[in-house]
N, C-alpha and C positions, 0 to 999 in steps of 0.2 A: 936358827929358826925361831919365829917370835912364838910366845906363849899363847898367840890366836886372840887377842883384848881380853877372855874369859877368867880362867883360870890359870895360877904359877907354874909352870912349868919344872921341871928340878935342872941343873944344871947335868951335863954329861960331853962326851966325847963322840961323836958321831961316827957309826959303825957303817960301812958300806959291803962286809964281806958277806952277809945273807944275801943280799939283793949281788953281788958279782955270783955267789954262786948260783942264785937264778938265772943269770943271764949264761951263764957257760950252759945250761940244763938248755934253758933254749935257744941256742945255737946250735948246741951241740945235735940238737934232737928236730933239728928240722934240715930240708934240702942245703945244696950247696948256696943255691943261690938265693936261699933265702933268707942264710946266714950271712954273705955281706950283706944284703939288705940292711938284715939288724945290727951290724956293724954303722952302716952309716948312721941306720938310726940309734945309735947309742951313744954316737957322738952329738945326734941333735938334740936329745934328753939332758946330756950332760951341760951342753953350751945353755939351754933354757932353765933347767932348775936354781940355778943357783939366782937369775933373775927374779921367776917366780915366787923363789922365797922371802927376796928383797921386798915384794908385792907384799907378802902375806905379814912380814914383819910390820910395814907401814900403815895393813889398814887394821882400822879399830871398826869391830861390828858395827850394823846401827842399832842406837837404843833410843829409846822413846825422852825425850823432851816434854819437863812438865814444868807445866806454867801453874804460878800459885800468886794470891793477893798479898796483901803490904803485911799478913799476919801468918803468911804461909801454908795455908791450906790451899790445896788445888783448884783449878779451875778449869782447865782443859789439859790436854795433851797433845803431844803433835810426833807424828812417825811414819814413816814409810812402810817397817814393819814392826808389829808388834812384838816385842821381845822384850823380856823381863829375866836376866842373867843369874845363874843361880850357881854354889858353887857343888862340888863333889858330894860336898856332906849334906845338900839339900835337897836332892834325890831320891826319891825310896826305892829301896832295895828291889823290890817289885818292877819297875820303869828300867832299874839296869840289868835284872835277868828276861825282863821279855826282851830289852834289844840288842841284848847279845845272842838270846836264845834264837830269833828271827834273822839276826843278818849275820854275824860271826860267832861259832861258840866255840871255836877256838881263839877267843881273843885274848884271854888273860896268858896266852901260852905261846902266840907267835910273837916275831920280832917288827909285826907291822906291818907283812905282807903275809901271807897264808900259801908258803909254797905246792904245796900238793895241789891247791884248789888253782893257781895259776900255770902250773905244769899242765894238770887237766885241761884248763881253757886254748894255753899256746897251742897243744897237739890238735884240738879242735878246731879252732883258727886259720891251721899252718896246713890244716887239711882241706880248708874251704868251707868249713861249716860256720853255721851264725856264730858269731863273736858270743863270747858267753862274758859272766861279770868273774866271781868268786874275790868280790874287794873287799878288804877287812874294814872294820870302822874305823881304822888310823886313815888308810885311804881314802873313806868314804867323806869323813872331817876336810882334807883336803881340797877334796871336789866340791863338797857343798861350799869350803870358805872361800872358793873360787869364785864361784857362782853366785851368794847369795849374798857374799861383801865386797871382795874383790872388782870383780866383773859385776854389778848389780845394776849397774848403769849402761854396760856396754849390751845388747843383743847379740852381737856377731862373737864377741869375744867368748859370754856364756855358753853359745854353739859350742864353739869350742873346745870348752870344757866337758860338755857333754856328751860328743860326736863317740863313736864303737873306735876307735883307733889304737894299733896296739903304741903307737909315740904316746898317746894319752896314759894308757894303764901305767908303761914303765915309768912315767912322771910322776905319776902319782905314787909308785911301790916306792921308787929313790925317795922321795919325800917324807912317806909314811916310815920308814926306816929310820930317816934322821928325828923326825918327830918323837919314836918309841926310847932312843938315842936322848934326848934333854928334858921331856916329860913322862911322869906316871902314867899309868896303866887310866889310873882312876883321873886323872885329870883330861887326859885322852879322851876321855868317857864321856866328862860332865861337858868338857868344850861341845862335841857333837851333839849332844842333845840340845846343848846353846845354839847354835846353829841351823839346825835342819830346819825346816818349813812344812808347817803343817794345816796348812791349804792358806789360799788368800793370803792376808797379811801376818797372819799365827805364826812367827817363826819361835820357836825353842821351846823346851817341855814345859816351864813355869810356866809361859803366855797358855801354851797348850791346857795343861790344866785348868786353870783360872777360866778360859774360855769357852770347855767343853764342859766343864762338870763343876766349876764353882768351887778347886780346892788350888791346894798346895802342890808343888809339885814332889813334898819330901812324905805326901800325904797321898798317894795317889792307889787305890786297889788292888787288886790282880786282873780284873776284867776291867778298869778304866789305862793299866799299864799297859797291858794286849792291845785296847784298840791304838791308843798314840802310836806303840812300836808297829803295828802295823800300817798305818799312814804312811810312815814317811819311805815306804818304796815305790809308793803315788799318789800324791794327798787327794788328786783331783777324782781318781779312779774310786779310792777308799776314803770318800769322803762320808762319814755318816751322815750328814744332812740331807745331801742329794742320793748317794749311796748306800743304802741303812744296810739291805740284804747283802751286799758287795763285804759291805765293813765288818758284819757279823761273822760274815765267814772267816775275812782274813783274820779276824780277834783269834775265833776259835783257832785258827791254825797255828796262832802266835803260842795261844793256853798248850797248844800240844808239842810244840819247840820248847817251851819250857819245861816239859815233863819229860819228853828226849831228852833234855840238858842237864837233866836234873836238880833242877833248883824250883821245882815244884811237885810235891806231892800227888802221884796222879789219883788220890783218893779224893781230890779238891776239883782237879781236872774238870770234872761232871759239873759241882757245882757252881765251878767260873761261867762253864763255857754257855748254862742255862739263867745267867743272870741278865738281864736287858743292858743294853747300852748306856743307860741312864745321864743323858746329854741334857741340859740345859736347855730348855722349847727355847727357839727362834733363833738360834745359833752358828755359827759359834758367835758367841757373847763376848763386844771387845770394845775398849771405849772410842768415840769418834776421833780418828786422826788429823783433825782440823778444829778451829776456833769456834767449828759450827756445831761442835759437840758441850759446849760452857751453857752455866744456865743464862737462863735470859737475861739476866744484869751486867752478866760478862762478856759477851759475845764481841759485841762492837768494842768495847776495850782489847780484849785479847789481838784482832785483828789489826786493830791500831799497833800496838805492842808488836807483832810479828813485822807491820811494813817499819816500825823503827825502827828494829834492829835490823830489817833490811837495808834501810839507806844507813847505819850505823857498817857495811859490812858484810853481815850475814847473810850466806846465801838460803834461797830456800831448803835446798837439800840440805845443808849444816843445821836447821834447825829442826829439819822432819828426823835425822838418824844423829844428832852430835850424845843424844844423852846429857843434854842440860837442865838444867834448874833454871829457872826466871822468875825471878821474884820481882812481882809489881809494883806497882806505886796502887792497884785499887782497894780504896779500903771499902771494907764488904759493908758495915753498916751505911755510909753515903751512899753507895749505889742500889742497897736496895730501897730505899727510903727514896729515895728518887725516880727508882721503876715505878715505885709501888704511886709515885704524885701523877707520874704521866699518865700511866695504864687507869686511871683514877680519875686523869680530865681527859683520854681518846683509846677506846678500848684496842685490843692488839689488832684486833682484826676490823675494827673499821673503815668503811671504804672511802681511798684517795685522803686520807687526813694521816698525816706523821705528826708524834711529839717529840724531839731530840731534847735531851739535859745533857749540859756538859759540867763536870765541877773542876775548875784548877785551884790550888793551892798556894798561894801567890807566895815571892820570896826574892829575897833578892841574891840570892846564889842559885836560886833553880825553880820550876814552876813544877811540880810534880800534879799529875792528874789523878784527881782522886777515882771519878766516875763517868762514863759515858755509857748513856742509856737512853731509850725511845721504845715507844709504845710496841716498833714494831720489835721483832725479835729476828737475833741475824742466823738467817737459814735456807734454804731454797724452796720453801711451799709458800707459794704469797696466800691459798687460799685458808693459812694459818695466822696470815698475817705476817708472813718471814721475807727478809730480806737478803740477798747475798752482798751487796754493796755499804760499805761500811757509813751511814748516811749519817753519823756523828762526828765522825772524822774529816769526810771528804766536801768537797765542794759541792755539795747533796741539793741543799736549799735553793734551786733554781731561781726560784722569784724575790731572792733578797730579803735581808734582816730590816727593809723598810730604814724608819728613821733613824733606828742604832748608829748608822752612819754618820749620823751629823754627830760625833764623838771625836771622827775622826778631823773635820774641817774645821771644828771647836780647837781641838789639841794644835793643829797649824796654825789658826790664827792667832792662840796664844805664843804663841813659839816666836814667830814673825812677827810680833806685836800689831799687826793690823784689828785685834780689837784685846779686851780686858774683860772679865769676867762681867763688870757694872757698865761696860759700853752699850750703851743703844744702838738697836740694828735697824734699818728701813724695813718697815713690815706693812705693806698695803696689802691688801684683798691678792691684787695680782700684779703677775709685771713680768716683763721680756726683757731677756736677759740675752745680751749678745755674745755670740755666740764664734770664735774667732774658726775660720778654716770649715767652716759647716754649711752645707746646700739650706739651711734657712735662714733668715736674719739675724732671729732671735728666737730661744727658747722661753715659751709662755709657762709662768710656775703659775696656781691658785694655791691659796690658802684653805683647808679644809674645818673653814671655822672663823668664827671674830677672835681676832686676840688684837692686844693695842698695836698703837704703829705710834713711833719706833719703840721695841721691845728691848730691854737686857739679855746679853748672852744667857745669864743664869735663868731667869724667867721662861725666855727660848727653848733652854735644854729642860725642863720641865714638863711646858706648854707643847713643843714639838711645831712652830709654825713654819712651811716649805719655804716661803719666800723669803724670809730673813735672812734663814740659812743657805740658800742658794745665793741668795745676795753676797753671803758673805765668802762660801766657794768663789766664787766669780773674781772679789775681793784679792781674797788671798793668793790665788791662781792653781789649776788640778794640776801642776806637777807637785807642789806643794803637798797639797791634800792627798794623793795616790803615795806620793813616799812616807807622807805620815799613816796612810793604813798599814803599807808596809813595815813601818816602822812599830808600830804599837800590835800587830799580831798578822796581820793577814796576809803572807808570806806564799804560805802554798796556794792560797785562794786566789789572789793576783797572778797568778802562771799558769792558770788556767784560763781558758776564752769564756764569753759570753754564756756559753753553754756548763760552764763549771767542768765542762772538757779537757785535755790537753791540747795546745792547737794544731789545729790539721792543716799543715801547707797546702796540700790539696785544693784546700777551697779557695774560692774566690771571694769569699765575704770576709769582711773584717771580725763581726762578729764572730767569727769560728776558726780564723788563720792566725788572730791575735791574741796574745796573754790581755787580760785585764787591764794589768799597771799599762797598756799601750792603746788599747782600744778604748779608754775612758778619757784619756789625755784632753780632748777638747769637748768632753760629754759632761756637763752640770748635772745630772740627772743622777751621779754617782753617790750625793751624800743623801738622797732621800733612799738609798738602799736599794736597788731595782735589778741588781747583778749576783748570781749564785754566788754563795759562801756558805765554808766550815761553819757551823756552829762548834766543832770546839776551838776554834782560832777566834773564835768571837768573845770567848771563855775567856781565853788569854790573853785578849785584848782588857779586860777587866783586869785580869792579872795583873798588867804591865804597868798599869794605871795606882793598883794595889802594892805595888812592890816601887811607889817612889819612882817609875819610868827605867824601871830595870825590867828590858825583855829577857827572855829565856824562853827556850821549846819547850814545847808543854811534852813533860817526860814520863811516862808510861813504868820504866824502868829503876827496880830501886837495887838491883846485882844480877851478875848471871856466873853461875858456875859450873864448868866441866863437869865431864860423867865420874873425875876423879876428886872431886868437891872442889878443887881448885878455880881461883876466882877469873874470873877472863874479863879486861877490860871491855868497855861501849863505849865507842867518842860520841862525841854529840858537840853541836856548838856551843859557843861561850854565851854567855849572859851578855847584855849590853846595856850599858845606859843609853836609852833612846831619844827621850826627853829630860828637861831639869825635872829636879827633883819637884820645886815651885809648880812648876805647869803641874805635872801629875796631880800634888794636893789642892791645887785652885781646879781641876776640874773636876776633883772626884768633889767638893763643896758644890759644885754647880750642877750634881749629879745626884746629889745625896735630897734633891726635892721631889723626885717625880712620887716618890711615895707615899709622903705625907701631902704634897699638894698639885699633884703633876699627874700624869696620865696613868697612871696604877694607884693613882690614892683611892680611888673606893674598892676596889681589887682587894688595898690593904686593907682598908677600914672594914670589910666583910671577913675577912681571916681573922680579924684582931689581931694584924700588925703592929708593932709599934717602934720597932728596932730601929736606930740610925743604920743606914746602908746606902750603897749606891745603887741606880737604874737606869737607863734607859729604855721607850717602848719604841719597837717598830711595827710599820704598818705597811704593807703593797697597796698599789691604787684598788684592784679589785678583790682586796684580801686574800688573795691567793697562798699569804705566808705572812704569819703575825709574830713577833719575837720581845722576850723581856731579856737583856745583858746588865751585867748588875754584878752584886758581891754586897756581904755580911761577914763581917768577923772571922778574917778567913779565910774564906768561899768566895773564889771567882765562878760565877756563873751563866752562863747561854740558855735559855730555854726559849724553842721558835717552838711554831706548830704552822706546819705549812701542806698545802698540795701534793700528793706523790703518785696517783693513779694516772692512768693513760688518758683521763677527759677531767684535766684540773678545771677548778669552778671556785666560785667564792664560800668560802671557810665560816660557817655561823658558829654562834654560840649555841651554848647549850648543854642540855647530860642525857647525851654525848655529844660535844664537839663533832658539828659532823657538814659535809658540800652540802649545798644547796642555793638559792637565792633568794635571800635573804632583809632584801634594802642595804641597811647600812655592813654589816657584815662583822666580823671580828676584829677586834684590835687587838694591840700586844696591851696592853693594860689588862684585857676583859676575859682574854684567851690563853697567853702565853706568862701572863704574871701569875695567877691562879696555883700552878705547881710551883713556884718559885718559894712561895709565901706559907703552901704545904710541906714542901721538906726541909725548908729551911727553922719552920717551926719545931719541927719533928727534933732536929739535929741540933738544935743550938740551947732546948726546953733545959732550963737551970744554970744555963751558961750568960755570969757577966755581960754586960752589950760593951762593943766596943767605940770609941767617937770614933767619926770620918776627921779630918785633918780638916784644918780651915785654910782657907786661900792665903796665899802667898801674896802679901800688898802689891809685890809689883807685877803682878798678872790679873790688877783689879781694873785698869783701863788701857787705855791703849798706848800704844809706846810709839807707832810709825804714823 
């Protein structure tokens, strides 16, 4: 028999001659034929228990899983029930005479069934009247570890457990016998209190305490011990919250079982039984069992973290009842410092405007994510401004990171040598661009602005002009440029459709039946950014760029270990070299101008900027979604600020960032570099600047 996951059990020799000479008593003491009966059924008890037990050896309670940051303080928690395991010795004396004084007060003296009280029940039984209980707490252990670990998943199975049947009781007295057989009295004791459920998700005296009255469980009164042992013969019935006069009463009756049991002074009796319940207002008081209980800096990280280790493996239920540890990769000072730039350019609750930041950590053995955060906060009250949809992580940004994309058609045409850093690109005002397999001829790009004709790539990544760059998509060809976004971060966001969806065969539109990398194939229109994406794949697209064209998943995860501290591996993909090392340093050079003279330089120039770093700004036609991608010393970075309400509209500036119509509308320069330039100041203040890498000569012109 297992030790129950709780407490040691002592080792012994299992005794079965109490419970036979039970069963001779009732056989002997009921009709003929209702002795074979219990014949056949004492061979169905026998052929089931020793399964049963096999059950109960295997499962290990659940315990609550706690998520903590890259410096191990908590963040959230995550459980199915709340349970906080405690041993024998943590207990107070008080908690173990009221519930033996209420449910067995013969327990320290039977062998784990309480023959007299089951003799009583069979003649009762055997005579037709209602099934009665008289199950000691060795039994009662059994049936709850059935029921509330066991079987916790199964309904039918719990029925089971629960149903008036005498094949149940004897299953449960054979059990409890062997139980009393390799465990103490006292560990018997502390397991059940582990165990039981005491209303909702409260299961075991520790959670119990903590939750109703804000103590200990080795800490616990005479009249807060009375009401828990009262509880658990129905939490729902004897709930104080809902039940105040229900619970008072069953306390006092617990206070007067102890004074019958004698393990309370009935001079004291009076004074328990006139003491108030003194419950914790709005209770019971337990922390939230999901990622939507983390403060606001954590929220969307944690969530992130939960789907990694999902596709890492982990089921949901292993991580709501495993009892692990997770330690993060979020370091608390970046993310708050980053809440605090967002909430600071779009307040939480502002209407239809989201701010996401992402930070990665660039590296070339791994990308670890320092922070993800957004003005809104992840929770289910939008008129708080909360969100349920992790919108930092997932393919959120319907309307596209705008220009950021042309990062990616940059990186291909270096790769392919169809151009070189110092190549001039055709750049008129406008021009139509053919279009191979498409109902139009050609697609018509403008240019949002004079810039020279023909322009330098590096000038271009600066300046940001559409028609160069589509010139050069076009060029270089979109399987080319779809596998290079792939290849430099945006993985999960290419496998979604048009809608930042998953695609729906269902449909009949391409838009919404196709992943990205397939519906863009003959679409130019991809490197001015116009297709939902991650903003943190956007992070780590900077990364990848940062790390010398070494991808890696941007990894949430810095250990996780067992309820037994033991460390339990997480796969994760390998790192890759995406691009040469060259391409990466000759574009983050060609990248490293948008600040000092490129589309965020008065952005900078108003911050007092001054760091070398890289940038990119992007822009949507009707500003619907403005984004700065970028990195410092570091810090791979995404910051968009884009549409999220049900009547999106163009994005102004201002304090507050907020829809309206506007004219020209918000840029990533005016809108979404703003926070980049505030927390990156914040976090970097006394810290060395680092150079960007200078271009690599032979990614300075063009090679094909």
């Amino acid at each position: 028999m297992a030790n129950l996951g709780f407490v040691n059990g002592r080792p012994g020799v299992f005794s079965f001659a109490g419970l036979c000479v039970l069963a001779g008593i009732l056989v002997a003491g009921t009709m003929a034929p209702v002795a074979l009966g219990a014949g056949l059924l004492s061979n169905q008890v026998s052929d089931s228990v020793d399964a049963i037990s096999a059950q109960l050896a295997a499962a290990d309670p659940p315990l609550t899983t706690t998520v903590t940051d890259r410096d191990g303080t908590p963040i959230a928690t995550l459980y199915a029930q709340y349970r906080l395991p405690v041993t024998a010795a943590g207990i107070a004396t008080t908690m173990k005479a009221a519930i033996i004084g209420i449910e067995d007060r013969r327990f320290y003296t039977e062998g784990g069934v309480d023959v007299q009280g089951m003799l009583r029940a069979a003649i009762n039984d055997s005579a037709g009247g209602a099934l009665q209980g008289a199950s000691t707490i060795s039994q009662q252990l059994v049936k709850n570890y059935l029921v509330n670990v066991v079987d916790r998943t199964n309904p039918i199975a719990q029925q089971q457990d629960r149903e008036d049947s005498l094949a149940r009781k004897l299953r449960e007295a054979k059990m409890a016998v062997q139980l009393n057989d390799i465990m103490s009295k006292d560990d018997i004791l502390a397991n059940y209190l582990n165990v039981v459920e005491f209303s909702g998700t409260v299961y075991g005296v520790a959670a119990a305490a903590k939750a109703y009255f804000g103590t200990t469980a080795d800490k616990l009164t005479v009249p807060q011990a009375a009401l828990l042992a009262g509880m658990v013969n129905n939490p729902s019935v004897y709930n104080p919250y809902t039940h105040a006069d229900r619970a008072l009463q069953r306390r006092n009756l617990v206070i007067d079982a102890m004074v019958s049991n004698g393990s309370l002074p009935a001079s004291y009796a009076a004074t328990a039984k006139a003491a108030p319940l003194g419950l914790l207002p709005n209770g019971p008081v337990t922390p939230s069992g999901t990622c939507m209980g983390a403060a606001p800096d954590a929220g969307f990280f944690c969530a992130y973290a939960e789907n990694y280790l999902a596709h890492a493996g982990f089921t949901p239920d292993q991580l709501a009842t495993g009892g692990y540890t997770i330690k993060t990769t979020l370091d608390p000072r970046v993310s708050q410092v980053t809440k605090d730039a967002v909430d600071a350019n779009v307040p939480t609750t502002q209407d239809g405007v989201a701010n996401t930041f992402a930070v990665v950590q660039p590296g070339a053995s791994g990308h670890q994510v320092l922070a993800m955060v957004a003005n809104r906060n992840y929770g289910t009250d939008p008129a708080q401004g909360e969100t349920s949809t992790d919108i930092v992580a997932d393919a959120s940004n319907e309307f596209g990171a705008g220009s950021s994309f042309k990062i990616f058609t940059s990186a291909a045409a270096l790769v392919s040598g169809k151009a070189g850093l110092e190549t001039p690109l055709p750049n008129p005002d406008s021009q139509c661009f053919p279009v191979p397999d498409a109902h139009a001829s050609c697609y018509t790009v403008h240019n949002d602005g004079h810039y020279a004709d023909p322009i330098s790539l590096a000038d271009g990544l600066a300046t940001s002009p559409n028609v160069a760059f589509v010139g050069l998509e076009s060029q270089v060809g979109m399987p080319a440029v779809l596998d290079m976004a792939y290849k430099l971060g945006l993985r999960t966001t290419l496998a979604t459709n048009d809608a930042g969806a998953a695609p729906d065969p269902a449909s009949g539109n391409p838009q919404y039946n196709q992943p990205q990398s397939k519906y863009f194939q003959n679409l130019l229109s991809f490197t001015l950014g116009n297709s939902p994406v991650s903003p943190l794949e956007m992070a780590n697209v900077s990364a990848t760029l940062m790390s010398g064209g070494v991808w890696c998943p941007p990894n949430p995860i810095l250990s996780v270990t067992d309820r037994n501290g033991a460390s339990v591996p997480v796969s994760q993909q390998a790192c890759q070299q995406v691009i040469p090392t060259g391409v990466a340093n000759t574009l983050e050079a060609g990248l490293s101008k948008d600040t000092t003279e490129g589309t965020s330089a008065q952005a900078a120039h108003a911050a007092g900027w001054t760091r070398p770093d890289i940038g990119k700004t992007g822009t949507t036609q009707q500003s619907e979604s403005v984004a700065f991608v970028g990195g410092v010393d570091g810090y791979a970075v995404s910051s968009m600020v884009f549409a999220d309400g049900s009547h999106p509209r163009e994005i102004c500036p201002g304090t507050p960032v907020h829809l309206g119509n506007c004219g020209h509308g918000a840029f990533g320069g005016t809108v979404a570099a703003p926070p980049y330039f505030h927390a990156m100041s914040q976090l970097l203040a006394g810290v060395p600047d680092q150079p960007i890498p200078g271009p690599d000569p032979a990614y300075l012109t063009a090679r094909d």
